[in-house]
N, CA, C and O atoms as CSV, one atom per row, in Angstrom:
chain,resi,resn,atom,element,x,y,z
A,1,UNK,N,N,72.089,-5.694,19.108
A,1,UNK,CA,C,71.137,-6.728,19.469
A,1,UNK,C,C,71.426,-7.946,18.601
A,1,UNK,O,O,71.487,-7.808,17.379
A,2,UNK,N,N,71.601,-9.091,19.155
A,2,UNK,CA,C,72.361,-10.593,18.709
A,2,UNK,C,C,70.756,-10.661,17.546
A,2,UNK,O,O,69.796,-9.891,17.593
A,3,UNK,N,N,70.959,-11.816,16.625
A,3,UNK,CA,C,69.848,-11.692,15.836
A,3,UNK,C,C,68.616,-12.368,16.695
A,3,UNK,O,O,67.459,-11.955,16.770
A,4,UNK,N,N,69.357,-13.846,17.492
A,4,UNK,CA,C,68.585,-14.320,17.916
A,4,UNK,C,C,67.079,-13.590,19.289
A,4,UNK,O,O,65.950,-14.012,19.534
A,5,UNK,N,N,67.717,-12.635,19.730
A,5,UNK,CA,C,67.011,-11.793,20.631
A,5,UNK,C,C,66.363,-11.019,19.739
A,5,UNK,O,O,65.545,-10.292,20.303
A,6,UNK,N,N,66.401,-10.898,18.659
A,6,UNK,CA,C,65.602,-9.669,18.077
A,6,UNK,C,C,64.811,-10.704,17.240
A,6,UNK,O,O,63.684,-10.252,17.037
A,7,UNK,N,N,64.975,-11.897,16.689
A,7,UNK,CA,C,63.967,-12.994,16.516
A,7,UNK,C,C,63.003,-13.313,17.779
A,7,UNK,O,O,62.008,-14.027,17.653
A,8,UNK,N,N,63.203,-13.003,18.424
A,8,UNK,CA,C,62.456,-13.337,19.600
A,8,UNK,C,C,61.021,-12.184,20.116
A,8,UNK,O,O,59.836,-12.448,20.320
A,9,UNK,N,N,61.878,-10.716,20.202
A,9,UNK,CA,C,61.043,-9.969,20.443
A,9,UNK,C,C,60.083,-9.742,19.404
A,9,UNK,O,O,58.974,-9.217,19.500
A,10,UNK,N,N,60.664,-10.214,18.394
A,10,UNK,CA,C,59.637,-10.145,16.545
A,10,UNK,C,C,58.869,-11.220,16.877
A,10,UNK,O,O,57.677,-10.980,16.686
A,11,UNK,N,N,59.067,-12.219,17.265
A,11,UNK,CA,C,57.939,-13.070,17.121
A,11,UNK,C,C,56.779,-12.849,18.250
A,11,UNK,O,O,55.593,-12.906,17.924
A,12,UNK,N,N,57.155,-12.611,19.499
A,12,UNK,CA,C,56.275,-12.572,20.414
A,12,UNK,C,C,55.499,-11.500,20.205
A,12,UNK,O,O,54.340,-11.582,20.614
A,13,UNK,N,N,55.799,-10.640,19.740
A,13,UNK,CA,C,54.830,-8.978,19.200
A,13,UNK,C,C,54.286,-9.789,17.826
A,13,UNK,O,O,53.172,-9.319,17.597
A,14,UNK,N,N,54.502,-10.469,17.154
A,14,UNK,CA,C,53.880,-11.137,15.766
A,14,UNK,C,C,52.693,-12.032,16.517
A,14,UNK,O,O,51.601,-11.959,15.953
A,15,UNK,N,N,52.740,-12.750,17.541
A,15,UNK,CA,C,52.476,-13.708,17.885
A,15,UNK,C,C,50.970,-12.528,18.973
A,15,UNK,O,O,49.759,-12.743,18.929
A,16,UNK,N,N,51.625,-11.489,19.727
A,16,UNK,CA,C,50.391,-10.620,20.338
A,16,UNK,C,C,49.180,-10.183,19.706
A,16,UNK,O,O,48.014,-10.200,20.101
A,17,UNK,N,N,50.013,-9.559,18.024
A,17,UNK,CA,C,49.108,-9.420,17.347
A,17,UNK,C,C,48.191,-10.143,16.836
A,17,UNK,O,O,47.014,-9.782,16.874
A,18,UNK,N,N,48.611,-11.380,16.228
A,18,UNK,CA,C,47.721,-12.424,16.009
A,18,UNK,C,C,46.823,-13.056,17.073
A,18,UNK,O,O,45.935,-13.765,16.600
A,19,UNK,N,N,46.865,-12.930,18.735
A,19,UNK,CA,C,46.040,-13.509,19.183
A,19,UNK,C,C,45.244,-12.199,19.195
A,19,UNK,O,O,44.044,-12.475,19.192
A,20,UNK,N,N,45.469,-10.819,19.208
A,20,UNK,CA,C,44.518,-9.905,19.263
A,20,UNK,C,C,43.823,-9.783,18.090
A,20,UNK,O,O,42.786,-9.120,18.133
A,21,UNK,N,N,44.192,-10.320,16.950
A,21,UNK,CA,C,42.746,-10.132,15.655
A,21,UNK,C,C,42.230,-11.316,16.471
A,21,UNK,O,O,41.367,-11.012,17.295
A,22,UNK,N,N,42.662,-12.902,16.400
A,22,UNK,CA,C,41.770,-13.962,16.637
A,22,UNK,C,C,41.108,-13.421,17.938
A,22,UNK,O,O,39.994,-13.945,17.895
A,23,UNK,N,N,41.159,-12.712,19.008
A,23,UNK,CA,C,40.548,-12.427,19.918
A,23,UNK,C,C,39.062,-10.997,19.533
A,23,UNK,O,O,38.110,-10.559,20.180
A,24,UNK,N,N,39.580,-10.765,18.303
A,24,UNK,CA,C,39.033,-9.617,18.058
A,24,UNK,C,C,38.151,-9.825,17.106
A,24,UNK,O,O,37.416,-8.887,16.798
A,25,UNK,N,N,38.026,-11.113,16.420
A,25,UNK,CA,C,36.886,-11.674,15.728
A,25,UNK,C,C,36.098,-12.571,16.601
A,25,UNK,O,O,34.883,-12.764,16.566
A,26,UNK,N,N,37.012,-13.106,17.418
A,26,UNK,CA,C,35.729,-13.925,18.090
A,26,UNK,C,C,34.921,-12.661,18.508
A,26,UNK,O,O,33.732,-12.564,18.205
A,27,UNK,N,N,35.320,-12.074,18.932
A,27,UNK,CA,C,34.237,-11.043,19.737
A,27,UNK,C,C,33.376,-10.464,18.669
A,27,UNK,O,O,32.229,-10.156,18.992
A,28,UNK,N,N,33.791,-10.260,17.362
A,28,UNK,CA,C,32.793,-9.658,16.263
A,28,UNK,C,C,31.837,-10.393,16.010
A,28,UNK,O,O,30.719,-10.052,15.623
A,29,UNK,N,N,32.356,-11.760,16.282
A,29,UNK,CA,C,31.220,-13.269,15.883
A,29,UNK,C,C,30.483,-13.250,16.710
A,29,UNK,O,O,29.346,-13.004,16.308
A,30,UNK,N,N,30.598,-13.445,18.073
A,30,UNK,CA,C,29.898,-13.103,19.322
A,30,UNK,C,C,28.583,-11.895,19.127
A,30,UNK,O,O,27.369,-11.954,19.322
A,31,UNK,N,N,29.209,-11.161,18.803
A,31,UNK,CA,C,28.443,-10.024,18.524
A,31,UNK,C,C,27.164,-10.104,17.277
A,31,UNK,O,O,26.014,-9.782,17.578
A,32,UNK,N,N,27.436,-10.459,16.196
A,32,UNK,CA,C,27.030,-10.679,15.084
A,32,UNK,C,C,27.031,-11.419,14.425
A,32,UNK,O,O,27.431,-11.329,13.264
A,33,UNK,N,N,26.444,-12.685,15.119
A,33,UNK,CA,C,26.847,-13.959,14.650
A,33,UNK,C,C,26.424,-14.306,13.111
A,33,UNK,O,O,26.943,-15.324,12.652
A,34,UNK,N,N,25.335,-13.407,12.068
A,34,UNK,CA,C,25.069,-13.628,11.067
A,34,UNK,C,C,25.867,-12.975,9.947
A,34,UNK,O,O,25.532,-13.049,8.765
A,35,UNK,N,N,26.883,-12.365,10.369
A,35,UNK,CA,C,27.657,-11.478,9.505
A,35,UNK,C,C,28.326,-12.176,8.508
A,35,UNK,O,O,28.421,-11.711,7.373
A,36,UNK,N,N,28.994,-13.690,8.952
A,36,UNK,CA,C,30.005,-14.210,8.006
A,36,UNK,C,C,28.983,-14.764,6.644
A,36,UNK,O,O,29.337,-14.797,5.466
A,37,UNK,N,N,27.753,-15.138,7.153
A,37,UNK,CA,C,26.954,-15.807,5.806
A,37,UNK,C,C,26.364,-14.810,5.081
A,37,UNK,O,O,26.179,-14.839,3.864
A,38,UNK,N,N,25.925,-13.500,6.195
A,38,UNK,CA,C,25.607,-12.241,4.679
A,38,UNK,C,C,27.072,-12.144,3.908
A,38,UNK,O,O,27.126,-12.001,2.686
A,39,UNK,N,N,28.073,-12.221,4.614
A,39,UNK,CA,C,29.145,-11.825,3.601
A,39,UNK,C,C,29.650,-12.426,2.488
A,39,UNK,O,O,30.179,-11.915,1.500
A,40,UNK,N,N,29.361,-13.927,2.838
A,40,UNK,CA,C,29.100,-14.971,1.969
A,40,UNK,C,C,28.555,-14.846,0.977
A,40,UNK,O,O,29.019,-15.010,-0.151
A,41,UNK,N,N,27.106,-14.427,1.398
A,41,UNK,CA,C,26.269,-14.056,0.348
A,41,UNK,C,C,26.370,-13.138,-0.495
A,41,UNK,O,O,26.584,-13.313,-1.695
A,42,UNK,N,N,26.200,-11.887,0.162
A,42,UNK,CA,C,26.969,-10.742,-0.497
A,42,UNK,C,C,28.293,-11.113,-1.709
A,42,UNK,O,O,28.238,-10.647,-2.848
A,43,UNK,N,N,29.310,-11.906,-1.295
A,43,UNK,CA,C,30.406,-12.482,-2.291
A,43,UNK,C,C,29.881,-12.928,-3.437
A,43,UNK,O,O,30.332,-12.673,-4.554
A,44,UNK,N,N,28.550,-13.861,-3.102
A,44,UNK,CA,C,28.753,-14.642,-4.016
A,44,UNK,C,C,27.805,-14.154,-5.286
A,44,UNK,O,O,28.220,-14.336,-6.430
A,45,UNK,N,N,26.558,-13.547,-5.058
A,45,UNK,CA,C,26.247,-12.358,-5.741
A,45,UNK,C,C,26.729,-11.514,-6.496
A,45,UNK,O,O,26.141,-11.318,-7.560
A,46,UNK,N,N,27.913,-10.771,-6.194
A,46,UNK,CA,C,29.098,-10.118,-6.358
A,46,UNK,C,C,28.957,-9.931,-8.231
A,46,UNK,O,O,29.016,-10.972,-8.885
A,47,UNK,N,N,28.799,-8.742,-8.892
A,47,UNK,CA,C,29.022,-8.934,-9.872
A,47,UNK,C,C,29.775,-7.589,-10.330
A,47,UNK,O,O,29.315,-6.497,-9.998
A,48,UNK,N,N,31.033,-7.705,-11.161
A,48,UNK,CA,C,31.587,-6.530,-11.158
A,48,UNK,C,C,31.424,-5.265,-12.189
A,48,UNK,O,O,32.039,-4.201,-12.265
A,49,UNK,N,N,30.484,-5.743,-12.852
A,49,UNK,CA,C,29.402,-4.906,-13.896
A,49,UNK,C,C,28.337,-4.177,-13.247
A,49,UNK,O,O,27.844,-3.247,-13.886
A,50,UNK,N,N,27.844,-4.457,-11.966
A,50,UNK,CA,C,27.113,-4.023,-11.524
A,50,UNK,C,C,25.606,-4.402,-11.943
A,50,UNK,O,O,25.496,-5.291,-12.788
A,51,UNK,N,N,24.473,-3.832,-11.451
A,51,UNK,CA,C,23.774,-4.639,-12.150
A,51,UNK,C,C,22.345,-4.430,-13.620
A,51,UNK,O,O,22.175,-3.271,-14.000
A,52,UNK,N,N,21.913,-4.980,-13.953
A,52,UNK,CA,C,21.011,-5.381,-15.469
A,52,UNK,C,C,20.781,-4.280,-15.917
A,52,UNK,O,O,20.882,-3.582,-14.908
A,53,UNK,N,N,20.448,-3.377,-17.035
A,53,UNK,CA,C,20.120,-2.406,-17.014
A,53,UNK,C,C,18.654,-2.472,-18.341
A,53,UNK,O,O,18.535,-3.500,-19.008
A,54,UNK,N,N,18.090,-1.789,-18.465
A,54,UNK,CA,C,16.844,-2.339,-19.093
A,54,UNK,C,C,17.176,-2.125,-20.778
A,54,UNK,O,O,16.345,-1.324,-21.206
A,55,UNK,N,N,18.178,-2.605,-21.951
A,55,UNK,CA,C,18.451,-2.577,-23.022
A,55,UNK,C,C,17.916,-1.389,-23.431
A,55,UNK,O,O,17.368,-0.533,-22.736
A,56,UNK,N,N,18.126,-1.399,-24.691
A,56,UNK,CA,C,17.919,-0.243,-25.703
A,56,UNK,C,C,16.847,0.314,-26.070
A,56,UNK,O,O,16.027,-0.589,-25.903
A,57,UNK,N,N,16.254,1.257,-26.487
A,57,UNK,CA,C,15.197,2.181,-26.014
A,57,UNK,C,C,14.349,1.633,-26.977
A,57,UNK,O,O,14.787,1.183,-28.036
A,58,UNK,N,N,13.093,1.639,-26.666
A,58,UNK,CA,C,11.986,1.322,-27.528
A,58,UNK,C,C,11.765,2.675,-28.399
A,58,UNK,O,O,11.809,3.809,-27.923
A,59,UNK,N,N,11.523,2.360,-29.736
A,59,UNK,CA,C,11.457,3.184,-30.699
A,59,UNK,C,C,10.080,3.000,-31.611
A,59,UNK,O,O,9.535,2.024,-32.127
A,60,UNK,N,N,9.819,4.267,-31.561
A,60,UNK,CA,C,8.276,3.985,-32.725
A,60,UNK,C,C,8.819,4.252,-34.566
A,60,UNK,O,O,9.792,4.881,-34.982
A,61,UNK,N,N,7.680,3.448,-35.390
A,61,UNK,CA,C,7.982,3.432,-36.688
A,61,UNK,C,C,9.133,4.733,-37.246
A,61,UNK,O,O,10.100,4.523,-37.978
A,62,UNK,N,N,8.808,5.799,-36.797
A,62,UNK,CA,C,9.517,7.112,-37.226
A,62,UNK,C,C,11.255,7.245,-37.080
A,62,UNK,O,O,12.066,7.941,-37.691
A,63,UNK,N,N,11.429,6.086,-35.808
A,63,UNK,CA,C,12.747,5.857,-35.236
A,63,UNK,C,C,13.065,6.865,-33.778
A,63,UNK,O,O,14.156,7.094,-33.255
A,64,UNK,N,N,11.656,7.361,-33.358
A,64,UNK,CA,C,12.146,8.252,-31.970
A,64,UNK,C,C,11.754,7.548,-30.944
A,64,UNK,O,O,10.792,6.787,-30.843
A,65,UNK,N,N,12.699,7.897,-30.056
A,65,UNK,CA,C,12.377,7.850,-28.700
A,65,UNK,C,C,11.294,7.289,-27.774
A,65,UNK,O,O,11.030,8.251,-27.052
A,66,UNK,N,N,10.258,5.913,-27.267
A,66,UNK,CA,C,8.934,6.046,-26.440
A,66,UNK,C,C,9.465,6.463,-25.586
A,66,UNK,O,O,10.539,6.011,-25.189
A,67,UNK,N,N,8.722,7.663,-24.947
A,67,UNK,CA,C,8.916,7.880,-23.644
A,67,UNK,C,C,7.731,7.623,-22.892
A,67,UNK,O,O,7.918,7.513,-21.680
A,68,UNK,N,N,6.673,7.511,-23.262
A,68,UNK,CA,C,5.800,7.168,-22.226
A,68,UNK,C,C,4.843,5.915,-23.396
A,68,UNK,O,O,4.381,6.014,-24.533
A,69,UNK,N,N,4.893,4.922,-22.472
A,69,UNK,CA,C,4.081,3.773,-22.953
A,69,UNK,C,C,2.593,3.934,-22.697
A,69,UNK,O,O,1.812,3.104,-23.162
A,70,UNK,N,N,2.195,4.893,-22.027
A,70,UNK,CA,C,0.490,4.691,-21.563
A,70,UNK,C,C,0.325,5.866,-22.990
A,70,UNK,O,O,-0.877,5.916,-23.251
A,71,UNK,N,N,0.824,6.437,-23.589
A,71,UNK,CA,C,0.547,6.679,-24.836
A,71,UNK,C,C,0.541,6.375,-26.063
A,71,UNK,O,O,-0.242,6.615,-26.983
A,72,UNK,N,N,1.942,5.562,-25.945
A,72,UNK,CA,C,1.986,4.400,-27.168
A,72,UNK,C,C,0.673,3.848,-27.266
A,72,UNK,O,O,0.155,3.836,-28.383
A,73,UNK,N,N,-0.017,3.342,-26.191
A,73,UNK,CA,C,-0.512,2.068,-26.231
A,73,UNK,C,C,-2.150,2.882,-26.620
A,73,UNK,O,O,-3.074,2.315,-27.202
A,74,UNK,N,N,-2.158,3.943,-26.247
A,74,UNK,CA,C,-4.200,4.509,-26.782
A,74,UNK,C,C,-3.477,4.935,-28.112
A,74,UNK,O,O,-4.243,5.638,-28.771
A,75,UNK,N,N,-1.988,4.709,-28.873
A,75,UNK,CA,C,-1.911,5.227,-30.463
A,75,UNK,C,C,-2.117,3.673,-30.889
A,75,UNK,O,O,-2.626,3.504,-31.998
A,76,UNK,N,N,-1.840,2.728,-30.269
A,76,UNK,CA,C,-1.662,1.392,-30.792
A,76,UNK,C,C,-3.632,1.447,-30.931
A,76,UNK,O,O,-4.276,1.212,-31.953
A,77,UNK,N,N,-4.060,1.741,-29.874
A,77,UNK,CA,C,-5.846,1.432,-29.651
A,77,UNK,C,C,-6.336,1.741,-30.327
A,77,UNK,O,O,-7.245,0.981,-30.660
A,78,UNK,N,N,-6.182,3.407,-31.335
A,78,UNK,CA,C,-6.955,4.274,-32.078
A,78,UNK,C,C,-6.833,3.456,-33.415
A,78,UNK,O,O,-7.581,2.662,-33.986
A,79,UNK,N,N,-5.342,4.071,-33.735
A,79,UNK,CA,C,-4.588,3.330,-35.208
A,79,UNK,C,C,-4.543,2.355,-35.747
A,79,UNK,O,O,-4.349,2.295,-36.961
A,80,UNK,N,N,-4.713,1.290,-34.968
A,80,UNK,CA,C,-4.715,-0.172,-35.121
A,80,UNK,C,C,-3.258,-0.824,-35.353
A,80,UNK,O,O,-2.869,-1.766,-36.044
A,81,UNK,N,N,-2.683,-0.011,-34.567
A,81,UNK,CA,C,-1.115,-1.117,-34.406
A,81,UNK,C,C,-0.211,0.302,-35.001
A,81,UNK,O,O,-0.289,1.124,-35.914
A,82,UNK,N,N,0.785,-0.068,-33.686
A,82,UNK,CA,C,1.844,0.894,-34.267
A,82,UNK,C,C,3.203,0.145,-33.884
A,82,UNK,O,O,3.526,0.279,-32.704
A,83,UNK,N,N,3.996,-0.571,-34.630
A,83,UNK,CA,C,5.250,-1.358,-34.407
A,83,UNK,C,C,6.676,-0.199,-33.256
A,83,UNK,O,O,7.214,0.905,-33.332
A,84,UNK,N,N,6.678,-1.365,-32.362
A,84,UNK,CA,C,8.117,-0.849,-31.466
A,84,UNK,C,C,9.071,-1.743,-31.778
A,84,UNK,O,O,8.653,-2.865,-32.062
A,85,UNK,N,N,10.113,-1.588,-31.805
A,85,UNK,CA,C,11.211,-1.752,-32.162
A,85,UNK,C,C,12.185,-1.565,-30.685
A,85,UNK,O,O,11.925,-0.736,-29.813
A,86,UNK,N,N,13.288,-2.489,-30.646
A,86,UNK,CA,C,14.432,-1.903,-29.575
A,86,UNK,C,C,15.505,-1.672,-30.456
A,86,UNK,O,O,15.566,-2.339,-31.489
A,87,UNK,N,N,16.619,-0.568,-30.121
A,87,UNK,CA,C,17.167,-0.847,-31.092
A,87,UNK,C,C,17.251,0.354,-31.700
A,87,UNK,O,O,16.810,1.373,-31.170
A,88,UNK,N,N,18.044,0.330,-33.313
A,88,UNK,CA,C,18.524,1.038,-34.227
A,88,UNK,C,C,17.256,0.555,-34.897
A,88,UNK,O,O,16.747,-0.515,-34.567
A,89,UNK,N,N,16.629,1.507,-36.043
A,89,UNK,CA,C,15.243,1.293,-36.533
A,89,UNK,C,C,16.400,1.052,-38.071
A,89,UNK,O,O,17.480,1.637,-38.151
A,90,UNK,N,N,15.977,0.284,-38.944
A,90,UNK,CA,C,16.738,0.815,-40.495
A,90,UNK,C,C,15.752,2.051,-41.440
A,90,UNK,O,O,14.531,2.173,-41.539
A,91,UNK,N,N,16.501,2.575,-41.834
A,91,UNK,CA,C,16.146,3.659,-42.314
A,91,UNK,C,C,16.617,4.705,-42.258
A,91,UNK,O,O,16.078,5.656,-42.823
């Protein structure tokens, strides 16, 4: 096969394919015409850390763990103040 004939059949199969995506998005657009601006959006949002996470654990004077704040807070009521901390406590 001469090169020029086999340049030829390459392009016109290059050239099929390309009108079949462009034929094959219009029809996705058609279909879903709000897709390109969620995707937009979606992009631009985009963060590759994923996302916020709530920092380092609140800790009472002793240096443990709060796990539940609706208890902290009737020790803060009784006691008259009990310091939280985030964080590494020193000590």
């Amino acid at each position: 096969m001469m090169m020029g004939a086999f340049m030829e059949v390459y392009g016109s199969n290059a050239l099929r394919t390309l009108v079949s995506r462009v034929e094959w998005q219009l029809m996705t657009n058609e279909r879903y015409p709000l897709r390109p601006w969620r995707e937009a959006r979606e992009a631009a949002n985009y963060n590759p850390w994923g996302r916020g996470g709530a920092g380092a654990p609140m800790k009472d004077n002793q240096g443990n763990v709060v796990t539940s704040l609706m208890n902290m807070r009737q020790a803060n009521n009784q006691v008259g103040g009990c310091r939280l901390t985030r964080g590494l406590t020193p000590g």
